[in-house]
C-alpha positions in Angstrom: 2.1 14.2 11.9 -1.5 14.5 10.8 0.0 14.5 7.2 2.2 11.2 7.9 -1.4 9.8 9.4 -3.0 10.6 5.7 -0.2 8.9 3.8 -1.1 6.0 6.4 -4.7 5.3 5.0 -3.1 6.0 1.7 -0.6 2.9 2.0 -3.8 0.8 3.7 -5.8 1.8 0.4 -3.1 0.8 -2.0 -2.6 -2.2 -0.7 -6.3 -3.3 -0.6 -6.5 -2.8 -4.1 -3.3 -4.4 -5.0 -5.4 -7.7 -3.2 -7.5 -7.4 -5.4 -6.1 -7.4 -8.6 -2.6 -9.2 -7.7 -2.2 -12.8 -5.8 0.0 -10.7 -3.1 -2.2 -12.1 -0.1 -3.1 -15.0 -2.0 -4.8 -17.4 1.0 -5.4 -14.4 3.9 -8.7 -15.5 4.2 -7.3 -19.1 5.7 -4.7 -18.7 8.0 -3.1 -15.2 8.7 0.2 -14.2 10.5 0.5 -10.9 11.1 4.1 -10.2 13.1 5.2 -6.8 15.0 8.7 -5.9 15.5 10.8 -3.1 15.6 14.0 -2.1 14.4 16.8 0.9 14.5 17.3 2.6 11.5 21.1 4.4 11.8 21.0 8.1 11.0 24.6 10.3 11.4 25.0 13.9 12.4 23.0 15.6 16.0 20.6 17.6 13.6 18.8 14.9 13.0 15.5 15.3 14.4 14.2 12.8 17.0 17.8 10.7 16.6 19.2 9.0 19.5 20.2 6.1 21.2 17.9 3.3 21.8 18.8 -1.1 22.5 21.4 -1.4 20.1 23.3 1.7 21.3 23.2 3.2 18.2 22.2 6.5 16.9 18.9 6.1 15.0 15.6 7.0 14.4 13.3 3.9 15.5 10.7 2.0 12.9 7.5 -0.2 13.9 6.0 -1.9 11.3 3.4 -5.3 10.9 3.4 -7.3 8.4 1.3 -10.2 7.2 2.0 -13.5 6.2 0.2 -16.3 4.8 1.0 -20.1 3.7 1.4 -19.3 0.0 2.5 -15.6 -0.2 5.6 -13.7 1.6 5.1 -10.8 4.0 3.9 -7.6 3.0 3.7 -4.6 5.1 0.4 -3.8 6.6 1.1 -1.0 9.6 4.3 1.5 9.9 5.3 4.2 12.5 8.3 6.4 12.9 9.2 7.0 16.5 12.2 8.5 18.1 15.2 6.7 18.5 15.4 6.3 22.6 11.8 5.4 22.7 11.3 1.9 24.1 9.8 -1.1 21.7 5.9 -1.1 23.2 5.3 2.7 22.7 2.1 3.3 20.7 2.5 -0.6 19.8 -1.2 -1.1 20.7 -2.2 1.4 18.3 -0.5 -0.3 15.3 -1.8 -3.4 16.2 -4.5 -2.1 15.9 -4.3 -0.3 12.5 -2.7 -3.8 11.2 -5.9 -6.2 11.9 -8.3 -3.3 10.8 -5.9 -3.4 7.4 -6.0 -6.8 7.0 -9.7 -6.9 8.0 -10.3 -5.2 5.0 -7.8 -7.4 2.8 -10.1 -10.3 3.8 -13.2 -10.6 1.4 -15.8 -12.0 4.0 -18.5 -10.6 1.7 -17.6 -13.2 -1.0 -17.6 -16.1 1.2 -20.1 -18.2 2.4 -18.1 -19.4 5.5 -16.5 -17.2 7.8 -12.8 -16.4 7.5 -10.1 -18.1 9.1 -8.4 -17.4 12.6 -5.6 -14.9 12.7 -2.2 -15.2 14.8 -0.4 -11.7 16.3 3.6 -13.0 16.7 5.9 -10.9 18.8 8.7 -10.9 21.1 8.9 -10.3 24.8 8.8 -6.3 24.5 5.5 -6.4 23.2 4.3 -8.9 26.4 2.0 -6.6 27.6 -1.6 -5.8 28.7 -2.5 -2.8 26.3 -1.0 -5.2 22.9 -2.8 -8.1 23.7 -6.1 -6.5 24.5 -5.9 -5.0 21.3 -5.3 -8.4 19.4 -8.4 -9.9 21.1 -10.2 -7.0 21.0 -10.0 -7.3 16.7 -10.4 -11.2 17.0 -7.0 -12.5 17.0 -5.0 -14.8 18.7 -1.8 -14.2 20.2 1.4 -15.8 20.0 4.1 -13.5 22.5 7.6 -14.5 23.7 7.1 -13.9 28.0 10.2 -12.7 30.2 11.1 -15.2 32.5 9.9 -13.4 35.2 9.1 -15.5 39.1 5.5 -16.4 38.3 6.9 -17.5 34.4 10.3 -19.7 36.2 7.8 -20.9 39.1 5.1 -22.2 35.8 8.2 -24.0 34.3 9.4 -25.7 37.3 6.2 -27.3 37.8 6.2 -29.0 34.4 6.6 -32.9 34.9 9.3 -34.5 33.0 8.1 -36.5 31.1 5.9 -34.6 29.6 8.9 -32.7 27.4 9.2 -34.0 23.7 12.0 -33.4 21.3 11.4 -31.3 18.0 13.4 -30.6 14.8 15.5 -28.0 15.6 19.4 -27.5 14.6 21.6 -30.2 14.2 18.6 -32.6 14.8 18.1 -36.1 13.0 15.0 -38.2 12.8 14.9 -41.4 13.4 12.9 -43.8 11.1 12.6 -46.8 13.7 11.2 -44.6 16.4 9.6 -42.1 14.0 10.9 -39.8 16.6 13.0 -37.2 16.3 16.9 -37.2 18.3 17.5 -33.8 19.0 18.9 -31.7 22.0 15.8 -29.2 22.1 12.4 -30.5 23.7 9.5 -28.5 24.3 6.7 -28.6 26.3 3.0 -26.8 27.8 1.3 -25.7 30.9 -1.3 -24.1 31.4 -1.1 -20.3 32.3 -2.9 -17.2 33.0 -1.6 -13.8 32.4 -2.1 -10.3 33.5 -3.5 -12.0 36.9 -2.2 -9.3 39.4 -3.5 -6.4 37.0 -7.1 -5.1 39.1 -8.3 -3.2 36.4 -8.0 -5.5 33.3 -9.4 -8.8 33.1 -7.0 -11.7 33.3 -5.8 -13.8 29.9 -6.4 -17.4 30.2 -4.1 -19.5 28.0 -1.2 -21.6 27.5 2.6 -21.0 28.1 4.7 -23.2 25.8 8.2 -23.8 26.5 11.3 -24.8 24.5 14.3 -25.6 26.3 18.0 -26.4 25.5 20.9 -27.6 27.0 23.0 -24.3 28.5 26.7 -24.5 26.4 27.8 -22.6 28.7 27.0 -23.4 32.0 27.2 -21.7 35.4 29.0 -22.4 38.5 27.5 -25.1 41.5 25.6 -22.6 43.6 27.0 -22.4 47.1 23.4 -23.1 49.3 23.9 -27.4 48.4 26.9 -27.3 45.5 24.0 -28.5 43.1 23.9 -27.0 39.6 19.5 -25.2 39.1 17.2 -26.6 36.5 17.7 -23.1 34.8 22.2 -23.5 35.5 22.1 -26.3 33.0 19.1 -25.7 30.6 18.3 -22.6 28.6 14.3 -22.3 27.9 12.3 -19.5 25.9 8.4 -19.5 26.7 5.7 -17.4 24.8 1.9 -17.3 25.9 0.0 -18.0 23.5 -4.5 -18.0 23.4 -4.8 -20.2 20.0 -6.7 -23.6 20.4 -4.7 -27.0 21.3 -6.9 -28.7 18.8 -5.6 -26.2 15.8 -1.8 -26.0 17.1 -0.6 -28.5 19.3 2.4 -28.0 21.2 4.9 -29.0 18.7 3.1 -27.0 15.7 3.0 -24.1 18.5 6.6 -24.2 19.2 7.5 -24.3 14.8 5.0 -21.3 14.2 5.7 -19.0 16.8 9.5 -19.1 15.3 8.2 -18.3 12.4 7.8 -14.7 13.9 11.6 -14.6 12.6 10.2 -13.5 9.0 10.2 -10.2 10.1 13.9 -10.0 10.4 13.9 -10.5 6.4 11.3 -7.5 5.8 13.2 -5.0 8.0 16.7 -6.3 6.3 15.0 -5.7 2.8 13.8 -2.4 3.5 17.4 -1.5 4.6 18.6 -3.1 1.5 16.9 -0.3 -0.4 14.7 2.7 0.4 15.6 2.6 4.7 19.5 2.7 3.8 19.2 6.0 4.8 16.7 8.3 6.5 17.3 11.7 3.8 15.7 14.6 5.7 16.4 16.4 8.7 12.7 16.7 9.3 11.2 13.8 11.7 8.0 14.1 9.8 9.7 14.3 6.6 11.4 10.9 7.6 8.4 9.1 8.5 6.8 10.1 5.4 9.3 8.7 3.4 9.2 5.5 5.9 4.8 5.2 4.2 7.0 5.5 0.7 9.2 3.0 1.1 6.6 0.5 2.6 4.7 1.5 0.1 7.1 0.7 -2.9 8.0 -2.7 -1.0 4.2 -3.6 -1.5 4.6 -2.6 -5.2 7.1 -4.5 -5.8 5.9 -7.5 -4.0 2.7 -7.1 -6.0 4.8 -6.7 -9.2 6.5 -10.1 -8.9 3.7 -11.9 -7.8 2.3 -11.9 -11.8 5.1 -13.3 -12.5 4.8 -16.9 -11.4 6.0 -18.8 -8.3 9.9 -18.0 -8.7 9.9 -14.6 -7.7 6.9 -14.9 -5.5 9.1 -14.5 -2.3 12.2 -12.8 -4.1 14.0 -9.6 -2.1 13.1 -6.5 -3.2 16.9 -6.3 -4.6 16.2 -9.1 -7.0 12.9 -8.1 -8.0 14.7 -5.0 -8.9 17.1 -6.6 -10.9 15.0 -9.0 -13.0 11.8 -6.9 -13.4 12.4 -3.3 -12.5 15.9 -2.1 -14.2 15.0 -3.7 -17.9 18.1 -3.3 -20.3 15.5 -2.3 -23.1 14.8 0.2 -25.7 12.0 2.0 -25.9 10.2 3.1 -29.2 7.5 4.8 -30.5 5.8 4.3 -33.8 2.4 5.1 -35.7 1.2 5.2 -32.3 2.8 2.1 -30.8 5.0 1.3 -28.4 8.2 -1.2 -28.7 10.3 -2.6 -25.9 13.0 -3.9 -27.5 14.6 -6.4 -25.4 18.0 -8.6 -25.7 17.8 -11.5 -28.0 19.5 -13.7 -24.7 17.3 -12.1 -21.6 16.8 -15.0 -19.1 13.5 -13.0 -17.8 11.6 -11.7 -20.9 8.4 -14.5 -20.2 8.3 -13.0 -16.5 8.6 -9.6 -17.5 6.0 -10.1 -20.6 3.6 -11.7 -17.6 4.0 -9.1 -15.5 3.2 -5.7 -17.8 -0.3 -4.5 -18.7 -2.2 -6.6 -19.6 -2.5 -4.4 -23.0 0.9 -5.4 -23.4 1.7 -8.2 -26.3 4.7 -9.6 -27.7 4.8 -9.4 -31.6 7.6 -11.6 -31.8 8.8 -14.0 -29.1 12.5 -13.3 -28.1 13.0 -10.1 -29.1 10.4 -7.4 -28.4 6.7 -6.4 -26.4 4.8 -4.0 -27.8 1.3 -2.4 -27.5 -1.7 -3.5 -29.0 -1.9 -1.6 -32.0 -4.5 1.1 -32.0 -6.8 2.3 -35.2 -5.2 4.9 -37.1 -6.7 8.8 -37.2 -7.0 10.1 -40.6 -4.9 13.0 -40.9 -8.0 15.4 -42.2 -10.7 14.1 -39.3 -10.8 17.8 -37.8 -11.9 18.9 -41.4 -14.3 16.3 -42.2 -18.3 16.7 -41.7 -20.0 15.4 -39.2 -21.7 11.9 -39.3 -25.2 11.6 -41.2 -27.0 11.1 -37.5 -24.9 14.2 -36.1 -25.9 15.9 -38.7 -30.0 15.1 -39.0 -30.0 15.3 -34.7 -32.0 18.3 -33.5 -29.6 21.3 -31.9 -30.2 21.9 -28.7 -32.2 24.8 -27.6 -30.8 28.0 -26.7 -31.6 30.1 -24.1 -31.2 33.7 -22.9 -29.4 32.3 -19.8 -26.8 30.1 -21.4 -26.7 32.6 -24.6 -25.2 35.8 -21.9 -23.3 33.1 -20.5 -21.7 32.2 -23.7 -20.8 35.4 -25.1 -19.8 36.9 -21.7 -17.0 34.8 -21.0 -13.7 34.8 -22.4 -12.4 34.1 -26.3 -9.2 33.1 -27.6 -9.4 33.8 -31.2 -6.1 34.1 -33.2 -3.8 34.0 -30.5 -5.4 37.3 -28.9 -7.0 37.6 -25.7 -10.8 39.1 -26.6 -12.8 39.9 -23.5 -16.6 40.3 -24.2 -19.0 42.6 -22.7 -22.0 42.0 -21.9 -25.4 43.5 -23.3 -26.3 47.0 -22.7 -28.9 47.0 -20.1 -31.5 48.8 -23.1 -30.6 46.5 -25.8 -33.8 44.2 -26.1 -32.3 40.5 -26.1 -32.7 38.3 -29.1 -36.0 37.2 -30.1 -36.3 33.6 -31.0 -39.3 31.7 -32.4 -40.4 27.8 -32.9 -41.0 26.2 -35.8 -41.5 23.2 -36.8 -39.5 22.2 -33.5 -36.6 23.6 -34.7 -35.1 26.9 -33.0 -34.2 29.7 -35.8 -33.0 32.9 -35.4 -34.6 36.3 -36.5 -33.0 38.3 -39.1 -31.3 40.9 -38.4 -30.1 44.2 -40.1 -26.2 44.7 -40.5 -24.9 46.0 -37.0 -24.0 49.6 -36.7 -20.9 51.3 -35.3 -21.2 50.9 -31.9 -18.8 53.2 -29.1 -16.3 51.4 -26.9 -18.9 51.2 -24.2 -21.2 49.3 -26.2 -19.7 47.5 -28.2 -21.5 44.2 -29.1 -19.9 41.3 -27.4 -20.3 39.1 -30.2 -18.0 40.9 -32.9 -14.9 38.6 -33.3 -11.9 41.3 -34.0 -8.5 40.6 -35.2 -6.1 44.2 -35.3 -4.7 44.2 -38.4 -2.6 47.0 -39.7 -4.4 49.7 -37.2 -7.4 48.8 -38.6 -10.4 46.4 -37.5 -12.0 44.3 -39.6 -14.9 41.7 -39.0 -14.0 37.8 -39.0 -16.5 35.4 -40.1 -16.6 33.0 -36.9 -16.1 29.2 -37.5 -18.4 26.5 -37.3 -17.0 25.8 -33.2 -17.7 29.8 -32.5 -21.1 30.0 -34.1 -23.2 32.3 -31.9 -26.8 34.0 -31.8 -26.0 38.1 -32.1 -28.6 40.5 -30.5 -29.8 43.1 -32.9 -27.9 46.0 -33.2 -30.6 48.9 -33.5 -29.7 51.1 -30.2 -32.5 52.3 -28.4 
C-alpha cells in the first residue's frame, strides 16, 4: 500500500503541472467544486483479492475518487482510493477529502494573486453526512454542501417550515412564465435554519442551513389509520442537504441548482468505466489500486490534451478525445532528421490535432501534413575536423598526480578489447612536470623498456595481433602523460 500511496503524490504532482502549462483548471482560483462519490467497480471470479459484495449487490472491488470542477473547465480527478468491495461509502472518506483540498490547494496560484482565492464547495450525498468528512472540509477552508437522511430531528426541521415560504424552481417538465416572471413547476424548495452534529459531546456542533426541495409523491401511500388523513411526507417527496456556504453568495434557489450539480460525478465514474476501469486486470488488490492512480492519471492526460485544443472538446469523454486526438490515422516519416505526420487530405480534426502537439510541431503544408521544425544539418566529417580557433589557443587544463593515477587506473576500451590498467609500481618515481610560461609540459622521456607482467606500465595501449604485441599510437581522445620507464 505504501507503493499505491507513492503513485498518489505522483498523480497530485502531475496534475499540478499540467495546471500549469494546460487551461485544465482554467478559473479554480474563483469558484471551486470539488465532489466525492463512490462507485462499484464489477470484478468476476472468488480470487480476486478484496472482491465482494457491497450496495449494489454486486461483486466488486469499491473506488473513491474527488474531483474538481470549475465554471469554465470539466472535472478532473484530484483524490482516488481502492477499498474492498463490502466496505461501506464513508470509510477513510475523511482522509481523501483531505488529500483532495490539499491537491487543489496547490492547483490554486495564491502566490500570483494579489487578492485571496475564491471559496470552495465539498458536494456529497448522504453517506458521506458525517462528523469526521465535514470537519475535514472546514478544517482545509471549505464549505460544505451534503445531502442529510431524513432522520427525526431532519422530518421535525421540515415540518416546521411555514408555507409560504416554499418557491418553485426549474426543474423537469417545468415552464416559465413571462407575465409572472415566475416559474410553474411541480418542485418548490425552501430553507431553515439548522444545526448539525448537536448531540455529538465531543465535537463541536455545525451551524448552518438545511435546504429542502420537495415534490409531489407519484406514488402515494395509503390514509394512515390514527385520523384517515394522508402525512405531509404521504403526499410530498423532499431531499434536504446541509449546507455552511453564505446566503448572500447562494441563495436558496442557486443552493438548491448547485448542490445537483454534485451529479457530475456520475459522468467521471461512467468515463473511467468507459475505458481504463472496464476491468480491474490483476489478482493483486494493490496491483488493482495501482492501476486505479493509472487510469486517473491517463483521464487527466487526456483531459489536459483536449483542452489545447479549443472549446469543442474542452468537456469531450475520454472516448471521443480518443477518437479525434489520440488514435490518428497518420503516417509517420523520418527524413534528413525530420519528422512527417502525414495526415488524410479530408481529416475533419487536423487544426485541433496541429493545436494540440508540441509546440515544436509546424505544419509545412496546410491539409495534408505536420512536421518538425527542421533542425541544422551535421556535416558528415565533424568528428574529423579540428577544433575551433578559440578551442584550440585555450590553455589545457592542468594535470595532476591525483587525476593522472585516476585516469590511467581505470578501465580502456580500445579496439573492441577490454584492457585493464595497473597502477604504478610503488618504486617507480611519478612523472615530473614543470611550468613554463603557464603552460604545463611534459619531460622527455627515454623509450620504455620491457617491463614483466607485474609491472607493466599502465599506459601501453596493446592490440594482440597474430601472437604478437605491438605498440599503438593513442588518438588525440586517449592522449595521456606516461611515467618514465627506468626501474629502480
Amino acid at each position: 500500500f505504501g507503493h499505491v500511496r507513492q503513485l498518489d503524490a505522483v498523480a497530485a504532482r502531475v496534475l499540478v503541472g499540467l495546471g500549469e502549462q494546460t487551461p485544465v483548471v482554467a478559473g479554480v482560483d474563483e469558484y471551486a467544486l470539488v465532489d466525492a462519490d463512490d462507485t462499484i467497480v464489477e470484478v468476476h471470479g472468488h480470487a480476486k483479492q478484496g472482491a465482494g459484495f457491497g450496495y449494489t449487490k454486486v461483486r466488486g472491488l469499491n473506488a473513491l475518487i474527488a474531483t474538481v470542477t470549475t465554471k469554465q473547465a470539466a472535472p478532473v480527478i484530484v483524490a482516488h482510493r481502492l477499498r474492498k468491495g463490502s466496505c461501506g461509502s464513508p470509510r477513510g472518506a475523511a482522509r481523501l477529502v483531505a488529500d483532495a483540498l490539499a491537491t487543489l490547494k496547490r492547483l490554486r496560484a495564491t502566490d500570483n494573486r494579489a487578492e485571496p482565492p475564491g471559496p470552495v464547495l465539498l458536494r456529497a450525498d448522504s453517506a458521506y453526512y458525517g462528523h469526521a468528512v465535514v470537519a475535514a472540509a472546514l478544517r482545509a477552508g471549505a464549505e460544505v454542501s451534503v445531502t442529510v437522511r431524513l432522520d427525526k430531528k431532519v422530518k421535525a426541521a421540515i415540518t416546521a417550515i411555514a408555507e409560504d415560504a416554499w418557491q418553485t424552481i426549474d426543474y423537469t417538465d417545468a415552464v416559465y412564465d413571462e407575465h409572472t416572471n415566475t416559474w410553474i413547476s411541480r418542485a418548490e424548495v425552501a430553507e431553515t435554519p439548522f444545526t448539525a452534529f448537536g448531540s455529538k459531546k465531543k465535537s463541536t456542533p455545525v451551524p448552518g442551513r438545511l435546504v429542502v426541495r420537495r415534490i409531489p409523491d407519484l406514488n402515494p401511500k395509503t390514509k394512515t389509520e390514527c385520523d384517515g388523513q394522508a402525512t405531509l411526507f404521504d403526499t410530498w417527496r423532499f431531499h434536504a442537504f446541509f449546507t455552511t456556504t453564505n446566503p448572500d453568495t447562494l441563495d436558496t434557489v442557486a443552493a438548491d441548482k448547485t448542490h445537483r450539480g454534485h451529479a457530475i460525478i456520475e459522468q467521471v465514474h461512467a468515463d473511467l468505466k468507459n475505458s481504463a476501469l472496464a476491468h480491474l486486470p490483476s489478482g493483486k488488490f494493490c496491483a488493482n489500486a495501482a492501476w486505479l492512480v493509472l487510469a486517473c492519471i491517463a483521464f487527466n492526460l487526456s483531459r489536459a490534451a483536449a483542452t489545447l485544443t479549443g472549446p469543442n472538446l474542452a468537456k469531450a469523454t475520454t472516448a471521443t478525445i480518443r477518437r479525434k486526438l489520440i488514435a490518428v490515422p497518420a503516417r509517420i516519416a523520418s527524413s534528413t532528421h525530420r519528422l512527417t505526420v502525414h495526415l488524410p487530405t479530408s481529416w475533419p480534426w487536423e487544426n485541433r490535432m496541429d493545436r494540440t502537439v508540441h509546440p515544436r510541431l509546424r505544419t509545412t503544408r496546410p491539409g495534408q501534413h505536420l512536421t518538425t521544425q527542421p533542425t541544422p544539418a551535421r556535416p558528415r566529417n565533424q568528428c574529423n575536423k579540428l577544433r575551433s580557433e578559440a578551442e584550440r589557443n585555450a590553455a589545457p587544463k592542468p594535470t595532476t598526480i591525483k587525476t593522472q593515477a585516476r585516469t590511467h587506473a581505470r578501465h580502456r576500451r580500445i579496439g573492441g578489447s577490454r584492457i585493464k590498467g595497473r597502477r604504478y609500481p610503488s618504486h617507480t618515481p611519478p612523472t615530473r612536470l614543470h611550468q613554463q610560461h603557464g603552460q604545463h609540459h611534459e619531460q622527455p622521456h627515454p623509450p620504455p623498456v620491457a617491463a614483466s607482467s607485474r609491472h607493466e606500465p599502465c599506459h601501453a595501449a596493446l592490440t594482440e595481433t597474430g601472437g604478437h604485441a605491438r605498440r599503438r599510437r593513442p588518438s588525440r581522445s586517449q592522449t595521456m602523460i606516461r611515467p618514465r620507464a627506468s626501474l629502480i
